[in-house]
Backbone as CSV, one residue per row, in Angstrom:
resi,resn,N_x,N_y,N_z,CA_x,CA_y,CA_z,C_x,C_y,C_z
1,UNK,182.232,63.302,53.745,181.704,63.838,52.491,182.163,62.938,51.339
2,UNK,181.144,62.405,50.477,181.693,61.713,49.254,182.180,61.878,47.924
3,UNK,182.011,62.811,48.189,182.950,63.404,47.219,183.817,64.847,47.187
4,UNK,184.990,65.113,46.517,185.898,65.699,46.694,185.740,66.876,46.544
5,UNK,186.190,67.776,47.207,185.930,69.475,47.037,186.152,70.298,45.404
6,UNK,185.535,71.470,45.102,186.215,72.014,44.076,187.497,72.471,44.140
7,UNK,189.148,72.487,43.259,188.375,72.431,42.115,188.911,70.867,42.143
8,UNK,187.788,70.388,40.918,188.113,69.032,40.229,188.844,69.020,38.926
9,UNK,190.136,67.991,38.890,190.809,67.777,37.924,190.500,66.361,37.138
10,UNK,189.938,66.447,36.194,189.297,64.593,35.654,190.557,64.741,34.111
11,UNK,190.485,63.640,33.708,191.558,63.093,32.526,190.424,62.258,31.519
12,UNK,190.725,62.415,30.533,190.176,61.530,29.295,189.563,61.657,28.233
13,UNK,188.870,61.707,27.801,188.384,61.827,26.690,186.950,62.724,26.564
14,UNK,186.343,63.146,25.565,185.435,63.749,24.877,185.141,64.145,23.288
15,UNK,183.631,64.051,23.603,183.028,64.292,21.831,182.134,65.589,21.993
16,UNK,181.936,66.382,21.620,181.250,68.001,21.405,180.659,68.032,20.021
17,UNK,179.447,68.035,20.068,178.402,68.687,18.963,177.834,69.719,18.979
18,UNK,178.108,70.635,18.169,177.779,72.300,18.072,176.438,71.944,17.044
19,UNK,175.624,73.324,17.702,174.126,72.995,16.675,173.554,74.670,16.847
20,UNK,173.044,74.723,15.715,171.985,76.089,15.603,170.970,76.063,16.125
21,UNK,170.270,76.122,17.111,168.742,76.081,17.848,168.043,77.693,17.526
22,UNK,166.947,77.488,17.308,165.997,77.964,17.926,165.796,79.033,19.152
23,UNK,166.082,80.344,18.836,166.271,80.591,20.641,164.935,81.078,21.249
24,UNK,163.631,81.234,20.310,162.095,81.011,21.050,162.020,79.484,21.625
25,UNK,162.835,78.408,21.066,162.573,77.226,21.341,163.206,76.630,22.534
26,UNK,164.085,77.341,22.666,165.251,77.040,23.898,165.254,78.347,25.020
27,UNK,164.237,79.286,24.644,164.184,80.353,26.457,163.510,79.368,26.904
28,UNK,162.714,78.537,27.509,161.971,78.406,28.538,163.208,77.699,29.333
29,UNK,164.228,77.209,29.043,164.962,76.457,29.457,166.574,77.171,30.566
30,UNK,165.949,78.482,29.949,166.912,79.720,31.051,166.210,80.362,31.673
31,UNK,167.012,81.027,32.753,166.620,81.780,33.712,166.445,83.289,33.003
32,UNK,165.488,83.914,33.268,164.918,85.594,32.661,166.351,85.897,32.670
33,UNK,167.145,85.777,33.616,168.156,86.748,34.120,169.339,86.959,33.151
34,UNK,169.562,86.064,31.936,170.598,85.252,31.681,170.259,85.947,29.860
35,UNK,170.645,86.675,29.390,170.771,86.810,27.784,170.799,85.919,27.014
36,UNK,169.901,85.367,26.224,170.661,84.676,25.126,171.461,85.189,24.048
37,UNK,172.446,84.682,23.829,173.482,85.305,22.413,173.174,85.175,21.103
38,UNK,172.607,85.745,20.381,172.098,85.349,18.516,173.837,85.079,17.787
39,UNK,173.948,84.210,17.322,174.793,83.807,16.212,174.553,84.034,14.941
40,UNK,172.800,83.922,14.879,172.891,84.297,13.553,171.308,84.811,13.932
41,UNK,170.588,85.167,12.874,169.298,85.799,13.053,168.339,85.033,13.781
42,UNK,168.014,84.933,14.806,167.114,84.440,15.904,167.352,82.650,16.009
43,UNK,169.034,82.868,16.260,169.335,81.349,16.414,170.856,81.538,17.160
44,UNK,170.531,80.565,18.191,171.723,80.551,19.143,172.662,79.196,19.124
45,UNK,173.980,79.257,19.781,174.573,78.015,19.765,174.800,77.024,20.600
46,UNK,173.920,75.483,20.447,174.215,74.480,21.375,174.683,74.020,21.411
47,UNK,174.974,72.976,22.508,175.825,71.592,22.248,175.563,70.689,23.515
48,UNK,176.031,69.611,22.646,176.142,68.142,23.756,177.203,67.545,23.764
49,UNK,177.493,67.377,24.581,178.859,67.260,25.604,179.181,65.577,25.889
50,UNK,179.485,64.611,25.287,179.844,63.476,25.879,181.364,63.143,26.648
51,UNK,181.675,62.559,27.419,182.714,62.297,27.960,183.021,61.312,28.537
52,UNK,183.954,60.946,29.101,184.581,59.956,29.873,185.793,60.530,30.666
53,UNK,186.236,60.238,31.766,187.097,60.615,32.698,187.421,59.263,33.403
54,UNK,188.819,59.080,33.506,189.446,57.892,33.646,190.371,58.433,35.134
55,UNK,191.522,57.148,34.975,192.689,57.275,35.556,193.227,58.622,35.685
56,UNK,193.355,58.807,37.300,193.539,60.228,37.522,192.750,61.239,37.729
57,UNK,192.078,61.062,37.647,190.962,61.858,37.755,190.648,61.903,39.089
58,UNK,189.590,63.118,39.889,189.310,62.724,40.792,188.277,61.731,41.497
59,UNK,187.471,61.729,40.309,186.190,61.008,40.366,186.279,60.232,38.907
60,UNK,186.096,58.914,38.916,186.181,57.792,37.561,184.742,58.227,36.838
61,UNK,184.242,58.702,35.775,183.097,58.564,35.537,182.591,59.444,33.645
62,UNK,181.686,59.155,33.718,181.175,59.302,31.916,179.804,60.588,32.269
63,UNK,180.157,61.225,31.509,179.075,62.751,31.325,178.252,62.846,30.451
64,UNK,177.344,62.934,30.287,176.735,64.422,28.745,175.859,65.457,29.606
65,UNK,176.279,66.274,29.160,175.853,67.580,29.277,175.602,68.181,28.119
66,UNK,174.380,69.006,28.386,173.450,69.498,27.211,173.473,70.884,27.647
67,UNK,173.707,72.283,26.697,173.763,73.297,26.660,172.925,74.000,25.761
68,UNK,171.571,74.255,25.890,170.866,74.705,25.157,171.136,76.083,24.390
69,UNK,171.965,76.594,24.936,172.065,78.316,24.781,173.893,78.712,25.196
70,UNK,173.908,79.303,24.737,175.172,80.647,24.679,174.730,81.384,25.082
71,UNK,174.981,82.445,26.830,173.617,82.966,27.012,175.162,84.822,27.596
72,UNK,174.605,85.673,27.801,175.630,86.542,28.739,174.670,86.729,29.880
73,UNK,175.784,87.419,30.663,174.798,88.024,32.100,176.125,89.111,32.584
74,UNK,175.789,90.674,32.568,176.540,91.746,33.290,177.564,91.113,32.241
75,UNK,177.771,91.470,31.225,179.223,91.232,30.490,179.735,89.817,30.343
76,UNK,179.793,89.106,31.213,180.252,87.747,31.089,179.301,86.683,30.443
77,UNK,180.302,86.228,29.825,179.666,85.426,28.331,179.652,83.648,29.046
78,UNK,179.088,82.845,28.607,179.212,81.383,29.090,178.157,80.718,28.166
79,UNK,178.117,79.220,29.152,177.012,78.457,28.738,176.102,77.756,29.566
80,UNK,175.038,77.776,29.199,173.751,77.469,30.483,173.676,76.120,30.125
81,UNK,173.809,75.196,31.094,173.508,73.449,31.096,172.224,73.487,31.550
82,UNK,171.390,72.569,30.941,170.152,72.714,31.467,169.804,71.301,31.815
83,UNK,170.727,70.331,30.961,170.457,68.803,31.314,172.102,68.464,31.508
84,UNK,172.237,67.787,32.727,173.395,66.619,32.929,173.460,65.290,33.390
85,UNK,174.095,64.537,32.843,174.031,63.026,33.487,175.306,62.573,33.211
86,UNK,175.098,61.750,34.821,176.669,61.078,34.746,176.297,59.573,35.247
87,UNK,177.272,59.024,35.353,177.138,57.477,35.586,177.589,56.964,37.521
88,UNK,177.932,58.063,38.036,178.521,58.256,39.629,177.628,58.863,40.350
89,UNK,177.693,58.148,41.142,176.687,59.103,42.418,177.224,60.320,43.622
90,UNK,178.696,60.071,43.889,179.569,61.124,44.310,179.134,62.130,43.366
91,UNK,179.756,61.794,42.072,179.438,62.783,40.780,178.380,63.792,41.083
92,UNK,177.077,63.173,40.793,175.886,63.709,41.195,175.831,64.719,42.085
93,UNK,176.118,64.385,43.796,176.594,65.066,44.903,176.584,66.064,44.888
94,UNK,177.994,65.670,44.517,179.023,67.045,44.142,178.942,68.010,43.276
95,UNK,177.763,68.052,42.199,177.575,68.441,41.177,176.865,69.719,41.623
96,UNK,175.386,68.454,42.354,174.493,69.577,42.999,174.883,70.391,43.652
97,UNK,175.896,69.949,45.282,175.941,70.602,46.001,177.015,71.713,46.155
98,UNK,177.695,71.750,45.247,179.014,72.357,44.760,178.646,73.882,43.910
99,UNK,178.202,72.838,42.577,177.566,73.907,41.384,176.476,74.410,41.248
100,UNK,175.515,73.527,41.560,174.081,73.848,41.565,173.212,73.029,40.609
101,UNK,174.307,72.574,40.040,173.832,71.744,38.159,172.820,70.660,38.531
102,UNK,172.049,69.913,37.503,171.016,69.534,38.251,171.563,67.764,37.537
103,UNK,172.367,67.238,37.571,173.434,66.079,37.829,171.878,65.155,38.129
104,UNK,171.832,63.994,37.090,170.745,62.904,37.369,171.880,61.499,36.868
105,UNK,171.308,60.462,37.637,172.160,59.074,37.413,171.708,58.732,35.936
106,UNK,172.699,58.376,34.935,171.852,57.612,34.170,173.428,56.496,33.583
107,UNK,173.149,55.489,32.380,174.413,54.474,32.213,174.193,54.794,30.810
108,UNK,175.741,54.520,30.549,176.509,54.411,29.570,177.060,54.003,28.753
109,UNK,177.183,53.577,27.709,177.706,52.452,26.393,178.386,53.025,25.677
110,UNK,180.047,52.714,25.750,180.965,53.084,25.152,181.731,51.624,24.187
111,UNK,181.511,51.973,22.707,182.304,51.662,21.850,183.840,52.735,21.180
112,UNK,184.386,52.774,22.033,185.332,53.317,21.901,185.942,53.403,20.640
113,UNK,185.714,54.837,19.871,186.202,55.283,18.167,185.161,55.176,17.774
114,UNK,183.522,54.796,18.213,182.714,54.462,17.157,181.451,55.268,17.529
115,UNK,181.115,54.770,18.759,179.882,54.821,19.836,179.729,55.147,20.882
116,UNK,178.390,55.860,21.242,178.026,55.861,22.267,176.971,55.593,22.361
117,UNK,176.210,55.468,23.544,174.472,56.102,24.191,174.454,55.622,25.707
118,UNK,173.576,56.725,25.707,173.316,57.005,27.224,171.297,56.815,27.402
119,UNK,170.943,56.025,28.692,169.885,55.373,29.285,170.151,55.761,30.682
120,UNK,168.446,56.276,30.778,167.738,56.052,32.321,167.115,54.913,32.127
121,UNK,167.496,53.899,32.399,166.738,52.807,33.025,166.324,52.221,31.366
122,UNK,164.807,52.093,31.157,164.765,51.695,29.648,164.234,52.693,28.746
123,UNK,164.597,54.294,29.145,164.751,55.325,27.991,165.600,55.869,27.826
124,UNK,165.958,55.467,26.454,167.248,56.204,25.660,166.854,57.543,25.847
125,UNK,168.037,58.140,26.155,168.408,59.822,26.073,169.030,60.513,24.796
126,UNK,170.055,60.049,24.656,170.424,60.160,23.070,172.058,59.090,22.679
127,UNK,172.064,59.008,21.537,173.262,57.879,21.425,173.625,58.964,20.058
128,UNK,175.093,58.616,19.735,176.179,59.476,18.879,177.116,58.301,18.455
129,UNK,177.159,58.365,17.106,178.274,57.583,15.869,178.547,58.666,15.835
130,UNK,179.764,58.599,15.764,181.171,59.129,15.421,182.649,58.701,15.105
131,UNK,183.485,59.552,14.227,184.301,58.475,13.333,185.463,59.081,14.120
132,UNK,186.759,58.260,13.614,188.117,58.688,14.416,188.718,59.987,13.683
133,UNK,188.943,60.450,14.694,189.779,61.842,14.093,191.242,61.520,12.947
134,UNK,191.371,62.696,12.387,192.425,62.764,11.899,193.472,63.765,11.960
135,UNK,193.469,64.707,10.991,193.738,65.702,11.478,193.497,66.195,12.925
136,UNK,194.582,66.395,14.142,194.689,66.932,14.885,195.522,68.173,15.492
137,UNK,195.212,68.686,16.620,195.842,69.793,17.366,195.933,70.139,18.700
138,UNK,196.843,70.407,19.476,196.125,70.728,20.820,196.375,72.304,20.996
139,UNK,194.922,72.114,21.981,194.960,73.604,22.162,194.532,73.362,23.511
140,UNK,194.858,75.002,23.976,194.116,75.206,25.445,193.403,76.070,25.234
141,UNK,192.362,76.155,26.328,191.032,76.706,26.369,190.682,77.045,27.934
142,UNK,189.884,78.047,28.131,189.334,78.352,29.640,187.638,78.855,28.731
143,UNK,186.811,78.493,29.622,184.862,78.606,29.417,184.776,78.794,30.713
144,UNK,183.116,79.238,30.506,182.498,79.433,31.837,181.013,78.698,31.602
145,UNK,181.015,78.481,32.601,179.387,77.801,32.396,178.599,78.809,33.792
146,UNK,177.339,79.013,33.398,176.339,79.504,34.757,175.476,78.352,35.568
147,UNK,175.456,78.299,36.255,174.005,77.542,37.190,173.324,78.261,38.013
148,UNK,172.538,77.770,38.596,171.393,78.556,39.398,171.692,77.568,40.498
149,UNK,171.935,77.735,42.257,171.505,76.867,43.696,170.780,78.008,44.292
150,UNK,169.505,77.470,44.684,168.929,78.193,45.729,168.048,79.368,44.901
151,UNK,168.384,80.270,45.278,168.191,81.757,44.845,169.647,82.148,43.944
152,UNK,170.782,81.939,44.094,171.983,82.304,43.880,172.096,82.394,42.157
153,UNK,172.373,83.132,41.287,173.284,82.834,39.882,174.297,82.471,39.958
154,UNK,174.917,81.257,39.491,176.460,81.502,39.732,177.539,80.945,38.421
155,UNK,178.368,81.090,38.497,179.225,81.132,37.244,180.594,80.770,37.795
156,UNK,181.352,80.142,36.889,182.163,79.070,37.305,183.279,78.675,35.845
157,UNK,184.483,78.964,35.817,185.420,78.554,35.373,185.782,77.237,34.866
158,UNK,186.382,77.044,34.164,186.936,75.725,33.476,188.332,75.969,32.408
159,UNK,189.576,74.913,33.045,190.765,74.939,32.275,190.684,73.775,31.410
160,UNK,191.141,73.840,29.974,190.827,72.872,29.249,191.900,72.698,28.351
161,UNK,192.678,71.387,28.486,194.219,71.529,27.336,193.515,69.602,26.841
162,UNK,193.863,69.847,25.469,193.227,68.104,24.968,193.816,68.612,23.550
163,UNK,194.340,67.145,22.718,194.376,67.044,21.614,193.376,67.091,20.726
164,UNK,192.457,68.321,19.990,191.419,68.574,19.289,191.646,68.051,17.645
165,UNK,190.357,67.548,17.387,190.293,66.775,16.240,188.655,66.780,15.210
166,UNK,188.310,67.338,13.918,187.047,67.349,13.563,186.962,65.923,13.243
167,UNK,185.633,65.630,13.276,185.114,64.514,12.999,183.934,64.623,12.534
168,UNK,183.442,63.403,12.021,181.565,63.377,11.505,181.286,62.533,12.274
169,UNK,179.782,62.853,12.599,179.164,62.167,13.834,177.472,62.321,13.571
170,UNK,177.065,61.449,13.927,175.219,61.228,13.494,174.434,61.712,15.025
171,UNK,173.810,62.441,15.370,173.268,62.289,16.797,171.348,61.834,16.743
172,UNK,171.541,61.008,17.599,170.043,60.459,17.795,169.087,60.944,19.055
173,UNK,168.589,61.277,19.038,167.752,62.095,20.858,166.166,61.411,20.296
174,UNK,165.516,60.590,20.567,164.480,60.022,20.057,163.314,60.962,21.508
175,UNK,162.373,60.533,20.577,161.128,61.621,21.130,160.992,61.498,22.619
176,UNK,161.462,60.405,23.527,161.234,60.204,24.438,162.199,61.208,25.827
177,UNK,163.108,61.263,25.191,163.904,61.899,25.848,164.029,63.508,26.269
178,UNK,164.399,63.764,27.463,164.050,64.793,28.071,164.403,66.368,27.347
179,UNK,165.488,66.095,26.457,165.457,67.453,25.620,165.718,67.283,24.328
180,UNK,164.038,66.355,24.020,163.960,66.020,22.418,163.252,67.183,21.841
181,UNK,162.848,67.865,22.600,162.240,69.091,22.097,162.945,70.723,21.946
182,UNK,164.707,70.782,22.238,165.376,71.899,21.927,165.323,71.846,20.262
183,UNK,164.957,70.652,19.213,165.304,70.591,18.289,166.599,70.831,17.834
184,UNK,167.508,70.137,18.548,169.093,69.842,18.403,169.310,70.065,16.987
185,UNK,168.728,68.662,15.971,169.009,67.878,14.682,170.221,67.627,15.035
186,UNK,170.938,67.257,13.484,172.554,67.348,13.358,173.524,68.167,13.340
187,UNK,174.631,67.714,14.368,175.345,68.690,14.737,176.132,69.492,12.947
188,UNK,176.141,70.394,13.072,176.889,71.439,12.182,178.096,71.372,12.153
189,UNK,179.055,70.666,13.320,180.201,70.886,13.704,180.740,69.603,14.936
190,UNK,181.201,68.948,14.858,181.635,67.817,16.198,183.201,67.782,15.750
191,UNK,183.776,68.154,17.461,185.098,68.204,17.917,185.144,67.098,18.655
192,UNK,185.946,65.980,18.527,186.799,65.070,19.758,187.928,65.934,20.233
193,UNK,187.672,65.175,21.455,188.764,65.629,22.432,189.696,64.423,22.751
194,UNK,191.058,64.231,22.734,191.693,63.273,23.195,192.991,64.197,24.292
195,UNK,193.388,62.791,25.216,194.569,63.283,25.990,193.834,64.532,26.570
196,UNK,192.801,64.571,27.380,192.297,65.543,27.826,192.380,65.717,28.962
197,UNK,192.369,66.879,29.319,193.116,67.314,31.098,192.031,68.595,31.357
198,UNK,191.654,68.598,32.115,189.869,69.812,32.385,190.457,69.846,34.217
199,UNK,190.234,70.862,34.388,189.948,71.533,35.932,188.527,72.459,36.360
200,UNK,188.144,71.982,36.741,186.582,72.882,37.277,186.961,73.880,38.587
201,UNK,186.516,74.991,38.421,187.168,75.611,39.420,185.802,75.798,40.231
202,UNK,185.740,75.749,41.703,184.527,76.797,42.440,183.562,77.941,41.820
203,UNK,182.398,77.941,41.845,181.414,79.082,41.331,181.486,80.177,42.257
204,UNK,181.449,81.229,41.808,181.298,82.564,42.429,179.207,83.094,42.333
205,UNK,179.033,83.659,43.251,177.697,83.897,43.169,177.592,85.612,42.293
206,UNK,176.901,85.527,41.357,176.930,86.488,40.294,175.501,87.602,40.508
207,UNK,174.826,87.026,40.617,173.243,87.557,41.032,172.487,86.726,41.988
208,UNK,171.029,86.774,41.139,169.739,86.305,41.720,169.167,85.876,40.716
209,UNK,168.743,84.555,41.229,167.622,83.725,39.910,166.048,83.738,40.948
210,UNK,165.441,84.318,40.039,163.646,84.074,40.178,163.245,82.541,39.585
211,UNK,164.079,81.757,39.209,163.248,80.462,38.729,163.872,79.644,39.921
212,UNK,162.840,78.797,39.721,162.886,77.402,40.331,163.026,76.606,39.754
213,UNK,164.385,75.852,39.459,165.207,74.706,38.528,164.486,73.210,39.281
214,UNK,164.304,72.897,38.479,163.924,71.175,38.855,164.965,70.591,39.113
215,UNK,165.172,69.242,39.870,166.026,68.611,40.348,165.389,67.533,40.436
């Protein structure tokens, strides 16, 4: 097997952009089963997820993950990924066959303190300026995220301790790209993460999904 069982422990870094969406604009992108959460009057909270995972880790490799929604299901609160990409193909794997998440190859361009963007092949997905933190803090944190394998709902844990830091940051998702249409805009809010330490724990099966997730 090529890659390593749950749970996974990765090390390094991350950037988080919080955004107000649309939540007529962002159901088609959940399962019926799954609530969306209003934050404010018919608008829910997203985000995009960049990362890097280094030394130590179990798997070497660079993320974004896109969370269209803040969604509940039976009481438990989380967040629905609806797009992920990493730069590993274990990654991928393990993603699918583990979580259910729907994990696609794509590469990565890191200017470290400044830059990013992420490409399938020759379409940009989205790229992020962002400035160095200052003010910092660490905190710990535990989330849940949901996925859908098979028929299954499932929901899944995460330990999270990193030196947290606000920053300003520009995000670009040009029309071509696969979720240029949640109408992201600019984030409202972007957290770096430094000295970051994350554990993914195993999904538990929660319900039943009636959709059929693309892969």
């Amino acid at each position: 097997m090529p890659y390593p069982q749950a749970p996974w422990t990765l090390h390094g870094y991350a950037i988080q952009t919080l955004h107000l969406v649309n939540i007529d604009q962002v159901r088609p992108l959940i399962p019926l089963e799954l609530e969306i959460i209003s934050v404010w009057p018919g608008k829910t909270l997203a985000s995009v997820y960049l990362s890097n995972y280094g030394s130590g880790s179990v798997l070497e490799y660079s993320e974004l993950i896109v969370v269209p929604a803040l969604v509940n299901y039976q009481r438990k609160i989380g967040a629905w990924i609806s797009h992920i990409y990493v730069d590993n193909a274990d990654s991928v794997a393990g993603g699918r066959e583990i979580w259910g998440l729907p994990k696609e190859l794509a590469e990565f361009t890191w200017e470290q303190g400044k830059y990013v963007s992420v490409h399938q092949e020759n379409r940009k997905l989205c790229s992020l300026k962002y400035n160095q933190q200052s003010l910092a803090w660490r905190q710990r944190l535990s989330v849940s995220s949901f996925s859908a394998k098979d028929a299954d709902l499932l929901i899944f844990p995460a330990e999270f301790e990193s030196v947290l830091g606000l920053i300003g940051s520009k995000l670009e998702i040009p029309a071509e790209s696969p979720f240029s249409e949640m109408g992201l805009g600019q984030p409202w809010l972007t957290v770096r993460c430094e000295q970051m330490n994350l554990r993914v724990d195993a999904p538990k099966v929660i319900g039943q999904s009636i959709l059929d997730f693309r892969f």
